[in-house]
C-alpha positions, 0 to 999 in steps of 0.5 A: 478186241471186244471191250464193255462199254458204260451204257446205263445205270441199274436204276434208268431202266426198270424191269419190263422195259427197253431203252435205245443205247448208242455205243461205238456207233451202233444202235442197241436195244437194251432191256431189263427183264426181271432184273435180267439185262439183254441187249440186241441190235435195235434195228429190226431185220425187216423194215427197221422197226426199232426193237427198242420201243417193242413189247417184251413178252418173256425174253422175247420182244415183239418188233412194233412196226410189223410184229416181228419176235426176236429172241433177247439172249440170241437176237435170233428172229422167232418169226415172220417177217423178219428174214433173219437176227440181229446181232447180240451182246454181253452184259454185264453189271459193274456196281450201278453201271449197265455195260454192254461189250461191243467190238 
């Protein structure tokens, strides 16, 4: 049963930027786009990169070890030379906290 996890406040991540969360042992990307959150797989699906430290392009980010762009709603990859997603969560927010639903 997916429950959502406390994994931020509002206030840690400002818009524009990403953070590496850890929540029941797996990485995630969180980001804040315009007040928006989004949260992936923070491992990228070609060598590892970690998505987290990516530049945000719209609700893309764009993988900083090989350039790889993976979609922040679906965790979809958009490009080359990621062969393939990587998983995305829920968010939500509760008060000040940023939570994420994990399984």
């Amino acid at each position: 049963m997916a429950t959502f996890h406390r994994v931020a406040e509002v206030t840690d991540l400002a818009p524009g930027t990403g953070m590496a969360v850890q929540v029941g042992g797996q990485k995630i990307a969180l980001f804040n786009v315009g007040g928006t959150y989004y949260a992936i797989g923070d491992t990228c699906t070609h060598r590892g990169g970690p998505l987290s430290e990516g530049t945000i392009e719209g609700t893309t980010v764009i993988c900083p070890w090989h350039g790889a762009c993976f979609d922040l709603g679906s965790g979809r990859n958009l490009t080359p030379p990621a062969p393939g997603a990587v998983p995305a969560y829920r968010v939500r927010i509760e008060g000040t906290d940023v939570q994420v639903e994990v399984s």
